[in-house]
C-alpha positions, -999 to +999 in steps of 0.1 A: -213+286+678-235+272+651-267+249+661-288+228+642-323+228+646-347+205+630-387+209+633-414+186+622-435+223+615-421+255+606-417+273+639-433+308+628-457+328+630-465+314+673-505+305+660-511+269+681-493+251+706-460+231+690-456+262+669-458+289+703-432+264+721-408+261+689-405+300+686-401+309+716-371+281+717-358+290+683-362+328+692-338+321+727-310+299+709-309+328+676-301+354+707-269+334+717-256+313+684-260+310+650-288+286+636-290+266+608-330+260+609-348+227+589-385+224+586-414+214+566-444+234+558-474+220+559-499+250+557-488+271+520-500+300+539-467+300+561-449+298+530-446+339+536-425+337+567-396+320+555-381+354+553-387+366+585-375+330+599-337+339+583-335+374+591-340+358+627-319+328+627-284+342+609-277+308+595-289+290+570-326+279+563-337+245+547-382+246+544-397+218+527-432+221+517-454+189+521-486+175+511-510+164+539-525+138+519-494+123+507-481+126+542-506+105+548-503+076+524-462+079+532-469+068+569-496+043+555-466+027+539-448+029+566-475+009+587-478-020+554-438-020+563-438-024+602-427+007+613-452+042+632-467+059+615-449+089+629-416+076+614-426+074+581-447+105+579-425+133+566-399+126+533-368+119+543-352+136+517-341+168+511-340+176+549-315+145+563-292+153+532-292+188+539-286+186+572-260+161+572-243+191+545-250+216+573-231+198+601-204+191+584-195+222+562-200+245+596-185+218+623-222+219+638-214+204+677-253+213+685-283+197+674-318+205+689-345+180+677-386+195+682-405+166+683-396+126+684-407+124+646-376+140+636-349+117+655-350+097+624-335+126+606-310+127+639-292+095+636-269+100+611-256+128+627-249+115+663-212+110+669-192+112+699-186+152+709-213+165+693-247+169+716-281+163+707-312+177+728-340+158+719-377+179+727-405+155+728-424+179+741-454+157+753-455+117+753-469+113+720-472+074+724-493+081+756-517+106+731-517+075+707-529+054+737-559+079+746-569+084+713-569+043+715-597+042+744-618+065+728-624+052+690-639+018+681-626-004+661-606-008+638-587+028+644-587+020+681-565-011+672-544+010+645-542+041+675-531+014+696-504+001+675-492+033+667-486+038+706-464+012+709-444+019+680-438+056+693-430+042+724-406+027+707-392+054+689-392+073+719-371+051+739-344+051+713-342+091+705-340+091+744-310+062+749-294+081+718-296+116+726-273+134+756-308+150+769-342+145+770-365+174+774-406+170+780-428+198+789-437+193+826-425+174+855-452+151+849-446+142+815-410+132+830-420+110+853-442+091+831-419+088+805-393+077+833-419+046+844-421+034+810-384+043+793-362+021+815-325+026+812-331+050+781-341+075+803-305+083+814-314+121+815-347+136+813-360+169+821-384+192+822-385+225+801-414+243+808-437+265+786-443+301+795-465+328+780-460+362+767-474+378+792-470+412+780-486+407+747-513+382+766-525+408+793-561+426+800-547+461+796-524+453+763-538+474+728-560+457+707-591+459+689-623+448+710-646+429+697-687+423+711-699+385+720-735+374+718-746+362+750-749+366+789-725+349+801-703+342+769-680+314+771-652+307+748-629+283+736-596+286+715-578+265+693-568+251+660-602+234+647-586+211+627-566+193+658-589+163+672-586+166+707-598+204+703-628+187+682-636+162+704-639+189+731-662+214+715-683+192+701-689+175+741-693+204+753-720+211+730-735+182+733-732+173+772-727+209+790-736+240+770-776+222+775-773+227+810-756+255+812-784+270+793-812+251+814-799+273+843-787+306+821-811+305+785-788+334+775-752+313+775-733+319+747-706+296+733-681+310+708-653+282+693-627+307+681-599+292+655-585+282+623-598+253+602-628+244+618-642+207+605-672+202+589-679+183+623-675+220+642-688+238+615-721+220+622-721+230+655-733+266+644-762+257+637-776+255+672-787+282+697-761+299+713-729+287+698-714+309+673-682+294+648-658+321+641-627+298+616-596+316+618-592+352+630-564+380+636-560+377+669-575+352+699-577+380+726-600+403+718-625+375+719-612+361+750-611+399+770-647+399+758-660+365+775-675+363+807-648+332+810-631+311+788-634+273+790-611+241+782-632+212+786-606+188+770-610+150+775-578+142+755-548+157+765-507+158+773-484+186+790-495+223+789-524+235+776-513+270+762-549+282+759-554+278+795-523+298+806-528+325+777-567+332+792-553+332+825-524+357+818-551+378+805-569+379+840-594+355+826-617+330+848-610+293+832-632+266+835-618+233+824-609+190+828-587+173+847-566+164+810-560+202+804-557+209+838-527+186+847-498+203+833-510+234+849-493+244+886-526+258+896-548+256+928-583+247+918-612+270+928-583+296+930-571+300+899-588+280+881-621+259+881-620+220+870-647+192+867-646+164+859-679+154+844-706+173+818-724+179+852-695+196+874-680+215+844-718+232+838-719+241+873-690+255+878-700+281+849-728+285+863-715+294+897-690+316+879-718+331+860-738+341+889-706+354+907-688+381+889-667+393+917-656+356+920-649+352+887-629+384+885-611+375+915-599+344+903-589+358+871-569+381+891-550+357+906-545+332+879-529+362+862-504+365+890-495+326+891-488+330+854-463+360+862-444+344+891-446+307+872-448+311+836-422+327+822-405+322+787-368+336+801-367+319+831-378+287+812-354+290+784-320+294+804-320+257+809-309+257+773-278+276+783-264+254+804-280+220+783-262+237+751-233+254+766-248+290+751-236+324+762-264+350+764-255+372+733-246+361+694-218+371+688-227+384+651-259+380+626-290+399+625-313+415+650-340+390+660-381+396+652-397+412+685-421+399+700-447+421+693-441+412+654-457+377+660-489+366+656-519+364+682-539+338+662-556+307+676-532+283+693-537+247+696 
């Protein structure tokens, strides 16, 4: 069986969010059929793993680099012409034409779409017989929405467009494809109050973790964090709701924190930090690292990590990865939501600067506590969160047997990255 899968971001090495989810996806369907994988690249330094993407996927591979910047002025356009900016973002060609060559040289009955900015790509290949599964992943309209409430104008009048028109878009790839897939139950049911009739089938396929690689006794290189307690925080510094976060909590908690504990540490660990964040290293007690290796050496050596984002869809992955490696978490209600977890048991969430300081504080000033509840958010992760359990859904959505029948040995596991996720 041949499938088509088509991703607004090359699904390899598993270094932030989209990128952990697509893998892990692409990864499952390469174990039971033979994929024919189109992507664009938007960072050159994934350029290197178009090689180890093939040897994975045993069909044929179709990357197209792009340019941020003119990215950018592409779904510019697209707003001067009345459509998202999503829609227009990516170039259109070489990836629809190739596609459409794909489908029909190999009798492609399969398409998996990651991401509602690649429908577009979609509609010239839906036809009666052959099944499209269409991963939004989280409401991206609703993200648009937030980020709406948040800025002044004029952006929070552009943000808010650019909601509706996603809305749109969503709505359509839902009505046209055989399934919907979002990443919680939660995100179902909101897109089911909003979508109407489009929402004819809609489910939810849920993230899991690696929690082998992710665990407190797995081999890696330890590192030392400044700081009694030492807090940290993971994520690509270049996404804006990770921004927005950081900087808050410098601004509104770390202070108190550090009113109560003078010795708090706050370490910001991942890729592409803005200038914004860069700044932020300037100040007692808050160290910047940019990118680095590997994410859990830093978070084994924190006291606790923390999540305090304001702006937020679906599953945080930095919150389950910390908690697979028995790590206390202290974060908001937005990262907290996707999460099936009991808090004060295995996890800790407030809702303000105030509550969020003092529950570090009372984590602080309770090891035993805070090594309990790592304990047990470890063991939710492990009963709840797991990538194979997750993924069969795809079996039956895609009418997938659990073996490929030919083509080469997938990557391990233990071959991907453990950089900062998003």
């Amino acid at each position: 069986m041949d499938v088509l899968f088509l991703a607004h971001r090359i699904p390899y090495p598993p270094n932030k969010g989209d990128k952990i989810r697509s893998w892990h996806i692409l990864r499952h369907l390469a174990e039971r059929a033979r994929v024919h994988l189109g992507c664009f690249i938007d960072d050159p330094a994934d350029m290197q793993h178009q090689d180890t993407l093939r040897s994975v996927i045993g069909g044929e591979a179709c990357f197209v680099p792009i340019s941020p910047l003119a990215c950018k002025v592409r779904g510019l356009k697209g707003l001067m012409d009345g459509e998202s900016i999503t829609a227009s973002y990516y170039p259109r060609q070489p990836l629809a034409k190739w596609a459409q060559d794909i489908a029909q040289r190999h009798g492609v009955e399969r398409v998996f779409l990651y991401s509602s900015a690649m429908f577009p790509f979609a509609t010239p290949l839906i036809r009666p017989g052959r099944r499209v599964v269409m991963d939004f992943v989280d409401m991206d309209s609703d993200k648009w929405r937030q980020y709406a409430q948040s800025k002044r104008w004029p952006m929070s009048a552009l943000y808010r467009r650019e909601a509706v028109k996603v809305l749109g878009l969503e709505r359509t790839a839902a009505y046209r494809s055989d399934v919907s897939l979002f990443v919680t139950d939660a995100e179902v049911a909101s897109f089911k109050a909003v979508a109407g009739s489009a929402a004819h089938d809609v489910r939810a396929l849920f993230n899991g973790v690696d929690h082998e690689k992710f665990s407190p006794d797995a081999p890696f290189e330890p590192v030392s964090l400044p700081g009694a307690p030492n807090l940290v925080f993971t994520g690509a510094m270049d996404y804006w709701a990770n921004v927005d976060a950081v900087v808050w909590f410098a601004d509104e908690v770390l202070p108190k924190v550090r009113a109560a504990l003078p010795e708090t540490h706050f370490t910001i660990v991942g890729a592409r930090p803005t200038a914004e964040v860069q700044k932020l290293a300037r100040r007692p007690g808050i160290t910047v690292t940019g990118t680095v290796d590997d994410v859990r050496p830093y978070i084994a050596a924190a006291s606790m990590a923390v999540a305090p984002l304001r702006i937020a869809r679906g599953v945080q992955n930095k919150v389950l990865e910390a908690m697979a490696m028995a790590k206390a978490v202290v974060t908001t209600p937005a990262a907290a939501q996707g999460i099936a977890a009991t808090p004060g048991k295995e996890f800790l969430v407030g809702a303000t600067a105030q509550s969020v300081a003092d529950a570090v504080v009372s984590l602080a000033q309770d090891p035993q506590r805070a090594a309990a509840m790592g304990r047990e958010a470890r063991r939710l992760v492990l009963d709840r969160y797991d990538w194979g359990r997750s993924l069969s859904l795809l079996d039956d959505l895609l009418d997938l047997t659990p073996q490929r029948q030919a083509g080469p040995a997938v990557v391990p596991l233990s071959r991907a990255s453990g950089g900062d996720a998003a």
